[in-house]
Every structure is written in structure tokens, then in C-alpha cells.
C-alpha positions in Angstrom: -26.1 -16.7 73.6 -24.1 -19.9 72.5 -20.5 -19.6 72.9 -18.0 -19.7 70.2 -14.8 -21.6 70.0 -11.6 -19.7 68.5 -11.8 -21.3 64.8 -15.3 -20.0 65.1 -14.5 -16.3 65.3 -11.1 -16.5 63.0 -14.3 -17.9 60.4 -16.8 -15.2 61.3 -13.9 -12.6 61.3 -13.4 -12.9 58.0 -16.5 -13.2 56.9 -17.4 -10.0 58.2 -14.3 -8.9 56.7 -15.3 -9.8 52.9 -18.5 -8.4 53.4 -17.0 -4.8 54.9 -14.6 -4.9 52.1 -17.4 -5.5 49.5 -19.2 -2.7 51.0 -16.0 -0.5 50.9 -15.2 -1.2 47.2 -19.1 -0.9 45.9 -18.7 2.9 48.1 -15.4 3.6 46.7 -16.6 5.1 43.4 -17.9 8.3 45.7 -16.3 11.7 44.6 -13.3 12.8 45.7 -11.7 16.4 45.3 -8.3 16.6 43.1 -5.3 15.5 45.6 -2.1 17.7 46.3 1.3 15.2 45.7 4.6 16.2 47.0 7.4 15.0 47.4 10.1 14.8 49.5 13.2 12.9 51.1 17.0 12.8 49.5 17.8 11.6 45.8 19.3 13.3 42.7 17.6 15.9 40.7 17.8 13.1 37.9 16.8 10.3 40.1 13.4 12.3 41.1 12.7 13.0 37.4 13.2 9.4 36.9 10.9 8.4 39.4 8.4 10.9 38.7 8.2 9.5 35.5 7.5 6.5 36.5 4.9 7.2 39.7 1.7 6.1 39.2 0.6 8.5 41.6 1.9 11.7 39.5 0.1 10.0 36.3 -3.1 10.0 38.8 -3.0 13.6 39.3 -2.1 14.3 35.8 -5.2 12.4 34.6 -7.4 14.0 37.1 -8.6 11.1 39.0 -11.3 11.3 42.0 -11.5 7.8 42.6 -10.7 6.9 46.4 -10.0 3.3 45.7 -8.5 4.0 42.5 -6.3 6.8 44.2 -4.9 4.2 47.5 -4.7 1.2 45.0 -1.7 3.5 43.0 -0.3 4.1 46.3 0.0 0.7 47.3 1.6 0.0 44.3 4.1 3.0 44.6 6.3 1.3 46.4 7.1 -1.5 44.1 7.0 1.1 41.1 10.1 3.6 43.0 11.8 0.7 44.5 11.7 -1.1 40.7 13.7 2.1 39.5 15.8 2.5 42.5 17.2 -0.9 41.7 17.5 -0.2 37.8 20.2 2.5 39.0 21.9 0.4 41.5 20.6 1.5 44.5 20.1 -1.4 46.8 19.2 0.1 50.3 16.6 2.7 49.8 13.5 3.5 51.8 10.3 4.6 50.1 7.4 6.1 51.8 3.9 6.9 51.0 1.8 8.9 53.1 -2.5 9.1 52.1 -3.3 12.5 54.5 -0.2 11.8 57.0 -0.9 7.6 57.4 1.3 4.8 56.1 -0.6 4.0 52.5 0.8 0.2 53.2 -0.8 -0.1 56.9 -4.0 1.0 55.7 -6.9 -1.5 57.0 -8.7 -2.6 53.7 -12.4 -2.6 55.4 -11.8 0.9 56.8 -13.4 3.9 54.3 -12.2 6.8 53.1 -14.3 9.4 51.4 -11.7 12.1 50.5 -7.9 12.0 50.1 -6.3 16.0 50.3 -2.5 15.2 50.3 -0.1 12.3 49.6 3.5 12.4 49.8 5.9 10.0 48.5 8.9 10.1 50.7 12.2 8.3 48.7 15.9 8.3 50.3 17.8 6.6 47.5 20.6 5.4 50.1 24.1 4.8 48.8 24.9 3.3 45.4 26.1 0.0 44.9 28.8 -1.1 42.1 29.9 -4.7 41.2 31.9 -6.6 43.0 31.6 -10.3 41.4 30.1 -10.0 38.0 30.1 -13.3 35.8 28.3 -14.8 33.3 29.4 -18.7 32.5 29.8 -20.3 30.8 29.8 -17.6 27.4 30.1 -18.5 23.9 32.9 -17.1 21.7 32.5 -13.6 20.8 30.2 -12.7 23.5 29.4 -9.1 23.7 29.0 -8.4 27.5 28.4 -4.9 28.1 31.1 -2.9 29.1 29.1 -1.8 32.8 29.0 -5.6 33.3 32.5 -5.4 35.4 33.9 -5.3 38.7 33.5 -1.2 40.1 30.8 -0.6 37.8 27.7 1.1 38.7 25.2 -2.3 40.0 22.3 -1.8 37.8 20.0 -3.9 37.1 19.5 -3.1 33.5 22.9 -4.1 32.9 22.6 -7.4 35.0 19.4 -7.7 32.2 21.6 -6.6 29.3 24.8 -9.2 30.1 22.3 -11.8 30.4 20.3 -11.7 27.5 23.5 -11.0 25.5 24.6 -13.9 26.8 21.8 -16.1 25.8 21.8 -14.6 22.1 25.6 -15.5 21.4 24.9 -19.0 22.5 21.4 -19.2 20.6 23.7 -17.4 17.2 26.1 -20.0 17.8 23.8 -22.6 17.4 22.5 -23.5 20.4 18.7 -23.3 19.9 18.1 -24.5 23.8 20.4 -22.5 25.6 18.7 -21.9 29.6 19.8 -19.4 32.3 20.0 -22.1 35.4 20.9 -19.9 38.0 20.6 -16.0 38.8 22.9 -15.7 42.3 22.4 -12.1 43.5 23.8 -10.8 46.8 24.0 -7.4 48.1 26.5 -6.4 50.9 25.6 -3.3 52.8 28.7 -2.8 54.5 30.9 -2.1 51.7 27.6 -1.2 48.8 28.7 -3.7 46.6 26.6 -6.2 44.9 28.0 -9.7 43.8 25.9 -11.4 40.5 26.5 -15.1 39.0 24.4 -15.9 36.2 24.8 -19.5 35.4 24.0 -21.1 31.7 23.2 -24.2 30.1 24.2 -24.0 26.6 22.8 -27.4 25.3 23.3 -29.4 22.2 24.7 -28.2 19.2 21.7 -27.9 16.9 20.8 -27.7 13.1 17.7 -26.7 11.4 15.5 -29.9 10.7 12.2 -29.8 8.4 10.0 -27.3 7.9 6.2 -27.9 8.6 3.2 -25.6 7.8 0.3 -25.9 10.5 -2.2 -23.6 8.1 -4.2 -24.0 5.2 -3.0 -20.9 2.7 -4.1 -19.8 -0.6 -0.4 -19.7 -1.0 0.9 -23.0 -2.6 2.9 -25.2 -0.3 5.8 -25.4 -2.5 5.7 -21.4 -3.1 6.2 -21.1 0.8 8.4 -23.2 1.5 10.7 -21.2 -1.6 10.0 -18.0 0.2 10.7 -19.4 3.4 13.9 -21.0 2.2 14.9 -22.6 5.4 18.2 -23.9 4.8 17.5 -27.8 6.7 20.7 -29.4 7.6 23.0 -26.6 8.3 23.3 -24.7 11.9 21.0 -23.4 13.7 20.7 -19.6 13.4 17.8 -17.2 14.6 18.9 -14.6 12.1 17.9 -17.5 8.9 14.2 -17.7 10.9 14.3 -14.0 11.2 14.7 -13.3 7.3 12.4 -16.1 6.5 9.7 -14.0 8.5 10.7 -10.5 6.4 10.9 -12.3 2.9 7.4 -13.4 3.5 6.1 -10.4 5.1 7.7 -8.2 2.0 5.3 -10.6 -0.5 2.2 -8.9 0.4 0.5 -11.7 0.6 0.3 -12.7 4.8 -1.9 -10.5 7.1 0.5 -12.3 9.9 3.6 -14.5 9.9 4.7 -17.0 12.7 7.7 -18.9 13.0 8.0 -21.3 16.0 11.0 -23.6 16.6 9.9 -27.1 18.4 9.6 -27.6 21.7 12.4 -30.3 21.7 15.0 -31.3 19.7 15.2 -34.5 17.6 17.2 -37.1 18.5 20.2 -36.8 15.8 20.4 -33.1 16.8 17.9 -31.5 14.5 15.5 -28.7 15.2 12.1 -28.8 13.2 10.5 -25.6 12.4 6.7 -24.7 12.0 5.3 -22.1 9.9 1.9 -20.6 10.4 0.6 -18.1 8.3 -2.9 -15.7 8.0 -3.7 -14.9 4.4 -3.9 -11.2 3.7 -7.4 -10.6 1.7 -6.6 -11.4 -1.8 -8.1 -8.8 -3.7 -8.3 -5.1 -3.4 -10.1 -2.2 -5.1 -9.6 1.3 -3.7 -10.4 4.9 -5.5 -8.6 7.9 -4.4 -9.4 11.9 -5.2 -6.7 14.8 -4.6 -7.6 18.8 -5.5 -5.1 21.4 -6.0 -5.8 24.8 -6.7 -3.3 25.3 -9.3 -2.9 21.4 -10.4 -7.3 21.0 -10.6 -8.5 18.0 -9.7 -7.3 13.9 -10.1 -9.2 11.2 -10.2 -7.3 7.4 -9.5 -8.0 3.6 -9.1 -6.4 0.6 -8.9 -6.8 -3.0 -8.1 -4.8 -5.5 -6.6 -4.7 -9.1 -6.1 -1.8 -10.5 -4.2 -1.9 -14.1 -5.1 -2.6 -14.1 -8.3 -1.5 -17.1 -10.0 -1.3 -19.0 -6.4 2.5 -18.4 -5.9 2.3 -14.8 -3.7 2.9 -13.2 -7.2 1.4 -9.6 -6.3 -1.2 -8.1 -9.9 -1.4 -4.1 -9.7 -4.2 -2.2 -12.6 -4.0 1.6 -12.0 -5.6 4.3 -13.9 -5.7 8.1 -13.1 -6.8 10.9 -14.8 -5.2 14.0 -13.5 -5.1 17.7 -14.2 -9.0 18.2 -14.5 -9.9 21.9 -14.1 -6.0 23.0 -14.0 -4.9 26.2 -14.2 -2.0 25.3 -16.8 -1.6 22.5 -18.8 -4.5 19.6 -19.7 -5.6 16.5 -18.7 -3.2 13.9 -18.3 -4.0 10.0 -18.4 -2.7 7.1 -16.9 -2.7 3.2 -16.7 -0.6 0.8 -15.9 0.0 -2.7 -14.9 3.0 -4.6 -12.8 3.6 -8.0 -11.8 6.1 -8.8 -9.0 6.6 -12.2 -8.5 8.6 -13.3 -5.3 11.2 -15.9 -4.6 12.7 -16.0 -8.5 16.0 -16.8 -8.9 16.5 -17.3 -5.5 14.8 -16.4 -2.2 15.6 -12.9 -2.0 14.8 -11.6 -5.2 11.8 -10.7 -7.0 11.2 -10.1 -10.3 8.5 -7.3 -12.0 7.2 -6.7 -15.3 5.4 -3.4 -16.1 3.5 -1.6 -18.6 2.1 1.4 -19.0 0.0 3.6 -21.2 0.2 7.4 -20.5 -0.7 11.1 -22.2 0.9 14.2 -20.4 -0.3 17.4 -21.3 2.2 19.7 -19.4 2.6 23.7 -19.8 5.9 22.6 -21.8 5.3 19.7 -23.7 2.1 17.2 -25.0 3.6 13.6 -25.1 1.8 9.9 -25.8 4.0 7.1 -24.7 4.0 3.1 -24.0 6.5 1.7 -21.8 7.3 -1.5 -20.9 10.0 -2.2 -17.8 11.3 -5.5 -16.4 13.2 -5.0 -13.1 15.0 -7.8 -11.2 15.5 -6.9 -7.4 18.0 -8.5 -4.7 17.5 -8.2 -1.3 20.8 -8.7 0.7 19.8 -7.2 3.8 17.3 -4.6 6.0 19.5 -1.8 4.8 21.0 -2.7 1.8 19.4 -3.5 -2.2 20.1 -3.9 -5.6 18.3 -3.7 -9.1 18.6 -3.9 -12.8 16.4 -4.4 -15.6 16.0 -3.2 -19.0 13.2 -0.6 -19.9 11.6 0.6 -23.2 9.7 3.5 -24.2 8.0 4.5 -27.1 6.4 8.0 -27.2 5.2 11.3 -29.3 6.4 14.5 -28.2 5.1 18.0 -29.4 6.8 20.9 -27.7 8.8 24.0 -28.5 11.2 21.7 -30.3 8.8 20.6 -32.7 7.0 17.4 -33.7 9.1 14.5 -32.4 9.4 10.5 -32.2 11.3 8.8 -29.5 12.1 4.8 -29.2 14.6 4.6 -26.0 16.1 1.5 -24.6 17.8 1.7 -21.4 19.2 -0.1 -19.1 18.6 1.1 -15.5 20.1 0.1 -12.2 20.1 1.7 -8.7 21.8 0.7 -5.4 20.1 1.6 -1.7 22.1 1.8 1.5 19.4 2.8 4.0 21.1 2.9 7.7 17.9 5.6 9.1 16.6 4.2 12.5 12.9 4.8 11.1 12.1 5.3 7.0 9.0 7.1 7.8 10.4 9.5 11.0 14.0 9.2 11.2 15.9 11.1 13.8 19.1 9.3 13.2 21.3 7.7 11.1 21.6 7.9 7.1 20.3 7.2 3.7 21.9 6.7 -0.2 20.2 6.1 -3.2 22.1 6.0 -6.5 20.9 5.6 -10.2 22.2 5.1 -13.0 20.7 4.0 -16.6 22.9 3.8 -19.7 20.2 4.6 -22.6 20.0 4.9 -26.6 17.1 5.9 -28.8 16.1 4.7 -32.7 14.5 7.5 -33.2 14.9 11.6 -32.5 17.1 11.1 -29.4 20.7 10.4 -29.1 22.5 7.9 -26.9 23.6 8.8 -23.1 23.7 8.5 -19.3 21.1 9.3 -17.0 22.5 9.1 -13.3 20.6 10.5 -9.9 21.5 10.6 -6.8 19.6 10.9 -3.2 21.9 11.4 0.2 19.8 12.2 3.5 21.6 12.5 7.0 19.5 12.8 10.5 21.3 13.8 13.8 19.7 14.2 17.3 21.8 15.1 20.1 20.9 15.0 23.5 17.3 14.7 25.0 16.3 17.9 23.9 13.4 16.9 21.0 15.5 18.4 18.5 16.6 16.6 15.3 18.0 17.9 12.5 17.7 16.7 9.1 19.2 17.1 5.6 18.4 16.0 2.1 21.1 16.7 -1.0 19.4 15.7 -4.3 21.3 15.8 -7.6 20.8 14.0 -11.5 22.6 14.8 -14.7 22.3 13.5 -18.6 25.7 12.6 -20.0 25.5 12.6 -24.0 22.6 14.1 -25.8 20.9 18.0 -26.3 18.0 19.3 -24.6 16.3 18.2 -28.1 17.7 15.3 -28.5 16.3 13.8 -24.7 12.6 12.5 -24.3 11.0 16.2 -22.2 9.8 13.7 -19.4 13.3 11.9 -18.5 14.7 16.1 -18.3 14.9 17.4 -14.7 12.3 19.5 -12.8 12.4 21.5 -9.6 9.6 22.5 -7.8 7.1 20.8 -5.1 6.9 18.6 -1.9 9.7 16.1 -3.6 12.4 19.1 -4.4 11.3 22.9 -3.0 8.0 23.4 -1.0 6.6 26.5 -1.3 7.3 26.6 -5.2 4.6 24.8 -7.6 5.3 21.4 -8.7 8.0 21.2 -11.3 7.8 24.8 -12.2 11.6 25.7 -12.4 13.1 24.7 -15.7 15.6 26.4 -18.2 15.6 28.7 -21.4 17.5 27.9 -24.3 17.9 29.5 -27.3 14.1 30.6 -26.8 12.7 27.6 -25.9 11.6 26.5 -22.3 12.1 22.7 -20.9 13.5 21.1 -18.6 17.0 20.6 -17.6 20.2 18.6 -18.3 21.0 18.5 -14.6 19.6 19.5 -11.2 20.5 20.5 -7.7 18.0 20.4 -4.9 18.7 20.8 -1.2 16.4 20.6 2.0 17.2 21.4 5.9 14.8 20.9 8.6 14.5 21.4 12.1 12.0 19.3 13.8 11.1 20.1 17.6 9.3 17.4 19.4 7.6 19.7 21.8 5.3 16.5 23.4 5.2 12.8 23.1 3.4 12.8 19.6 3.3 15.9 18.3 6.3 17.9 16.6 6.9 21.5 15.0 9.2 21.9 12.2 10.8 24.6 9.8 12.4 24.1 7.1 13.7 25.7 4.3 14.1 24.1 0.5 16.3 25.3 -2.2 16.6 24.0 -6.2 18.0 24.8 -9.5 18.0 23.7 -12.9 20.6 23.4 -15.9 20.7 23.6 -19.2 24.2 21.2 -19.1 25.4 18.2 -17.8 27.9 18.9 -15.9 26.4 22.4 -14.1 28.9 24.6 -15.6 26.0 26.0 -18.3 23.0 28.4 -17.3 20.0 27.5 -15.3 17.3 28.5 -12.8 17.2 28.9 -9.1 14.5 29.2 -7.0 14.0 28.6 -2.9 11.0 28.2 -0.9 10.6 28.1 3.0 8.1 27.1 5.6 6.7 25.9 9.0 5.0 22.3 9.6 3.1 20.1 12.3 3.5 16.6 12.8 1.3 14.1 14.7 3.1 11.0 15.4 1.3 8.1 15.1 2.4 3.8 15.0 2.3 3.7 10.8 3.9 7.3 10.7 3.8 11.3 11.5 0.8 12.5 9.9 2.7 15.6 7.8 1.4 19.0 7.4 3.6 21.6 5.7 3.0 25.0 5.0 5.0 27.1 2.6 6.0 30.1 0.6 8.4 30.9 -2.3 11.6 32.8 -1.2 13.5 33.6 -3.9 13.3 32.7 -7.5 9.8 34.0 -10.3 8.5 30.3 -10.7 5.8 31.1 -8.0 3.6 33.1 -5.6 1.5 32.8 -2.6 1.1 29.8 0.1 1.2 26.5 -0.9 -0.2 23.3 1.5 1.4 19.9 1.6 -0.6 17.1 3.3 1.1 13.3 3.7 1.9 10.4 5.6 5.9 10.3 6.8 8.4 13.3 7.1 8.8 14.6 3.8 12.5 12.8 3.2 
């Protein structure tokens, strides 16, 4: 046999050592039996949940998995995951351990196999925690909101180390310094007195201001309609906030499938930052049909059309017809159809402009009406939470109803403010929402001038971490000025349906006057809910729905009240809880029996 030198059998050693490892891996797909996972050693009741919540190996279990290799490659990476968390609470001396059937998981051989795993336990002392002794960030930009942990005695988390930094870099980048680096993370932990002493060291760079804007893309879009969206404001400071509304006003047009705003590598020499824009068209042109059956309401029938760059500027063309009421129990069949234009960018970058007409014929229980309309609303956009529109609006219809044969031609002049401060407008849990409206009006016909206002306040609270939120709606409109006669039936308020009081049909509480029935002069609707988030995506809620109806302005007249109450399910998805809601009337004669609500989004 020839002999072999030392290199020789370092080479043959690890040859044979790929091919026992390939031979390992290809067997490591044999069955294995479900493992027992304890665990043990001395941390905090909230420490343990912590890291059970992040383990790998408890997800493992949870999920069932046989997988030998599958089952000592989450081991392995145990340590990392427990020691990551220990650290994120400022413990910087712990010892983590991670036994596969009483061995060291990080000393296994990788060549040796393992056909079964019985018991694993993760071992974790969390040792003693560490506060700050040096903790700096420099230099900082004026104004810089370090959090308040970041300090000298404070608990030596690395969260926080993340949080001071990052704040850090945003204040410089607000202040106009587009190129602002982190140069230098010192970190040093001292065991004998569990303190831990951080320097994060920054580079501002230049003071920078926006340069031009280029567009990388071909769009349907018009160059000079982007760039009017877009309205990046070239020559004045830098600001990521003006790139970040840029981004939403074009988003909000409809028009872009995806938006992406990069800043340039480097700046230009006379301190400018050029900016490029590239954008994905959003399919121009949609057709959709959509069917909805109620057993009291029958059946109704809708389409519409859309093309969102109609005239080549992002101006957004909607054609809807419906045909509703088909097969009703009460009442006829009602048509529709309507068409808006929004155009984008008018005025100035954060506005839009819409005209809209419509055609429609209500046959309700109450009242038979024709009526054209004609609206043209102007919208400002000052921020995320707050808007603002006016317009003027016209209406021409032909009312039969208890009141007779009648002609109304109303002008008005509407306006509404939004303040929306919920952190989620499909699934809030916190925070708070105001609408208000209000539309001066006059008629050249049967009506009489007045005021229509309305008003819409929701509040969502959820303390603690115990999946409960609880959520209130108040709802509220009056007519200043004219009769019950003297006001088109369809602008006179309604309670009754997934919008006011579940449980009672849709807009069945109204008022008696002198004989005749219609709706009111003013309303009142109120909603609580309690919503339970019993797992990750799924939630049980009850709630309870109360409205009423009068036959006055100012509430001090008769009217109707009526109440319904019910249970719901929701499945929490990316676009929104898918909404269930199942209800029944509680008090009031407008209704009877179970009624089913189906949607997208909490229903307020």
C-alpha cells in the first residue's frame, strides 16, 4: 500500500467527509416520531414567554415536524435566535443551551446520523441585566428626538441602541442632509459592574437641496402630468417627507400599479440632489359586474367601467349602472347610472377636481322619485389624516308620495371636513375619526331654502395585550329650515341597516306626521362593539346598534326608536377583516327575525 503524506489525508479526510455528509442529508428526510421540548434554566416568567415566542424549536413542534435534519438545523440556530432576544432586553452575559436527547446540539459531528430525536431541551440563564453607562450619539442635529431609555442607568437594550440611532439619522436626513452615515458603532460591555458603554458616531454630510427630477419609465401618463403630480419642489431643501407625499399623491391617482422614488447615488457638485421617478402603469381600463340578493331587498344587478387615464393626464372616467330591488318584498325596481370624472393635480398638487352626473328612479315603500343630478366637488388634501371639500350640486327630480305630486329643483352648496387620526381605516383598534357636513341648499320649485348638516365621530381604545378593543360610533344630521313637505324624500333621514342599526332592515325606521310616513328631519344613531381577538387572524365581536328618527330639527319633536343587537367573526387578512355580522332587532316594530351582513372592513 503506498504511503500517504499529511496533506494527503487532510484531502481524503474531507472528501470522505462531503460524501458522508451527502449521504447523511439525502437519509435525513427518514421519519421521525413528534419530539418532547422543555425547558429549563433561570429567567423571568416574561423573558421565557419572550423567548418561546421566538424559538424556532417550539414553532417546530407546533407545526408537527418529523424531519431529523430539519429538527437539529433549528437547534443549531437556537442559540443565535435566544441570545438575539436576550440582548434586545439587555442582558449581556447569558448562557443558552440546547440538548438533542441529552448531547450538546452545537457539538454534534455533521457526518454522524440520527434516525430519531425523543427530547430536546433548551437550557437559558439570562444572567444579570445590564443598564447604560456611556450612551451618546454625535454629533445630533437640532431637535433630535433620542428616546428617553437612551440614558445613563437605563435598561441596555438593544432595541433602544437601534431606536437612538435611527432617530438620529432621520433628524439629520429631515434637516437636510440627504447623505448622513453612521461611521462608527463602539459597543463595550463590562461584566464587573453590568453596564454597557455605546458611541454611535455620525457623518452628517453636505447640506443638500432637491435637484431635477428624472423619469426612467415609459408611462401612458404624460411627462408633464407626472411631473405636476409629483410636484418636486427643485431648489429648496432636501426633505424625505416632500418625496414621501410625492409617492401618496401619485399612488391616490389610480393610475400606477407601483411607485418608486429613488434619490441619486451622489450629490451634484453645487449641492443639489437629483431625484428619479419610476413608475408601472396600472391597467388602464376596467369592466367588472357585481350581483347582491337579499331576502327582503330581492335581488341587484350592477356594472361599471373604468379607465384611469383617460385623456392621458391620470384623470380617472367611472360609468355605473345598477338595477336594484328585483323581486323585493316592498317597494319596486330602482335604476341607476352615473358618471364622474376626477382629474388629479388641478389647482395645485394636492387637489383634485370631479364632475358627476347621474340619472336615477327610486321606487321606495314611501316615496316614487325620478331625478338628474349634476355635482362638481373640488378636494384638498393637506395631509394622511386631514381633508377638505366643496362644490356646488344640483338636482332636479319628481316626487310622488303621501304628500302628493311634487317638483323639486335644489341647488346646494356642500362641504365636509375629515380628521381621521385611526391607526388602520379598515381595522382600527386605536385612535379616532371626525367627519362633518354641511350643505347650505335652496329649491325653485316645491322645497324651501335650508341647512343640511351631518356629522360622524368614531373612537377605538385597546388597553393592554389582552385582544380586546373597544369601539364606538355616534352618528347624527339635522335639516335647519324647511317642512317634512317642503324637503326632497331622499335628502330626509333614515335609520335602519349595516350603516346605522344591524339587525333592523335597511332604512326602515322613519316618522309619522300628521298621517303621513317619511323620513325624518333629524337622526340619532349610536354603535358599541367589543371585538376579541381570540388568535392572530381571527376575531369575535358583539355589538349592539341603536337609532331614532325625528320629525324636527332640533330633536325636541316626535320620532322613532328602534335598537338591534348581534354577534360577528372576523378573519383578518393584508387588504382588511373579512366581516361577518349576525343580527336581531331588540327593541323598536320596524323589523323581525335575523338579518346577515357580509363585507370587507369593520363595519365603522
Amino acid at each position: 500500500m503506498a504511503d500517504m503524506k499529511t496533506g494527503d489525508l487532510s484531502s481524503l479526510a474531507r472528501a470522505l467527509s462531503g460524501i458522508v455528509l451527502t449521504g447523511f442529508l439525502a437519509c435525513a428526510s427518514l421519519p421521525a416520531s413528534a419530539f418532547e421540548l422543555i425547558w429549563t434554566g433561570d429567567v423571568s416568567d416574561d423573558m421565557q414567554k419572550a423567548l418561546k415566542n421566538a424559538s424556532l424549536l417550539e414553532a417546530a413542534q407546533r407545526d408537527e415536524v418529523t424531519d431529523v435534519q430539519e429538527i437539529i438545523a433549528n437547534a443549531q440556530a437556537e442559540y443565535r435566535r435566544m441570545v438575539s432576544v436576550l440582548y434586545a432586553q439587555g442582558f449581556f452575559g447569558p448562557k443558552v443551551h440546547v440538548y438533542i436527547d441529552g448531547r450538546e446540539a452545537a457539538t454534534l459531528p455533521p457526518f454522524q446520523r440520527i434516525n430519531t430525536i425523543s427530547k430536546i431541551q433548551v437550557d437559558v440563564t439570562s444572567g444579570d441585566a445590564f443598564t447604560f453607562g456611556r450612551a451618546e450619539v454625535t454629533p445630533l442635529a437640532p431637535e433630535t428626538a433620542i428616546p428617553e431609555g437612551f440614558a445613563r442607568g437605563e435598561p441596555a437594550r438593544t432595541s433602544v441602541i437601534t431606536s437612538a440611532t435611527t432617530e438620529a439619522y432621520k433628524a439629520w436626513r429631515s434637516a437636510g442632509h440627504a447623505k448622513v452615515q453612521v461611521t462608527s458603532q463602539d459597543l463595550v460591555a463590562n461584566h464587573k459592574d453590568d453596564t454597557l458603554d455605546v458611541k454611535i458616531g455620525m457623518n452628517p454630510g453636505p447640506l443638500l437641496r432637491f435637484g431635477d427630477l428624472t423619469i426612467s419609465t415609459e408611462s401612458y401618463v404624460r411627462e408633464g402630468r407626472l411631473r405636476e403630480i409629483m410636484d418636486l419642489p427643485s431648489g429648496e431643501q432636501f426633505d424625505p417627507e416632500e418625496l414621501e407625499r410625492g409617492r401618496k399623491r401619485l399612488h391616490r391617482t389610480g393610475a400606477f400599479r407601483s411607485v418608486t422614488i429613488a434619490e441619486a447615488k451622489t450629490a451634484n457638485p453645487d449641492d443639489t440632489l437629483d431625484i428619479d421617478l419610476t413608475v408601472s402603469d396600472e391597467k388602464r381600463r376596467r369592466l367588472a359586474f357585481e350581483a347582491e340578493l337579499e331576502s327582503r331587498d330581492g335581488l341587484s344587478l350592477s356594472t361599471y367601467w373604468i379607465h384611469r387615464n383617460v385623456f392621458g393626464g391620470a384623470e380617472r372616467l367611472r360609468i355605473e349602472g345598477e338595477v336594484a330591488g328585483i323581486g323585493a318584498q316592498t317597494g319596486g325596481i330602482d335604476y341607476s347610472l352615473s358618471a364622474e370624472l376626477i382629474r388629479p393635480a388641478t389647482f395645485n398638487s394636492d387637489s383634485e377636481v370631479a364632475f358627476r352626473l347621474e340619472a336615477s328612479q327610486v321606487d321606495d315603500p314611501l316615496y316614487f322619485l325620478n331625478q338628474i343630478e349634476g355635482a362638481l366637488t373640488f378636494t384638498r388634501v393637506y395631509s394622511d389624516e386631514f381633508q377638505f371639500s366643496a362644490g356646488i350640486l344640483f338636482q332636479r327630480s319628481n316626487v310622488k308620495d303621501d304628500f302628493g305630486d311634487r317638483q323639486f329643483a335644489t341647488v346646494g352648496l356642500p362641504a365636509s371636513v375629515t380628521w381621521d387620526q385611526r391607526n388602520h381605516p379598515l381595522d382600527a383598534t386605536k385612535g379616532y375619526y371626525l367627519k362633518g357636513s354641511v350643505m347650505p341648499f335652496t329649491d325653485f320649485k316645491s322645497g324651501e331654502p335650508g341647512t343640511y348638516l351631518q356629522g360622524d365621530v368614531r373612537g377605538f381604545v385597546t388597553p393592554g395585550d389582552f385582544g380586546l378593543t373597544f369601539a364606538g360610533r355616534f352618528q347624527f344630521g339635522s335639516i335647519i329650515g324647511p317642512s317634512l313637505a317642503e324637503t326632497p324624500p331622499d335628502m330626509l333621514f333614515y335609520t335602519g341597516g349595516g350603516g346605522t342599526v344591524r339587525g333592523q332592515p335597511y332604512q326602515s325606521n322613519n316618522v309619522t306626521n300628521g298621517g303621513i310616513t317619511s323620513g325624518g328631519l333629524s337622526y340619532a344613531a349610536i354603535s358599541g362593539e367589543i371585538r376579541y381577538k381570540f388568535r392572530p387572524a381571527m376575531s369575535a365581536v358583539l355589538f349592539y346598534d341603536v337609532g331614532f328618527v325625528g320629525d324636527t330639527s332640533d330633536f325636541q319633536g316626535s320620532g322613532n326608536t328602534h335598537s338591534g343587537a348581534g354577534i360577528g367573526f372576523r378573519y383578518h387578512t393584508d387588504f382588511g377583516p373579512i366581516r361577518v355580522d349576525l343580527a336581531t332587532p331588540v327593541s323598536g316594530s320596524t323589523g323581525d327575525g335575523l338579518q346577515l351582513y357580509i363585507g370587507i372592513g369593520q363595519a365603522f
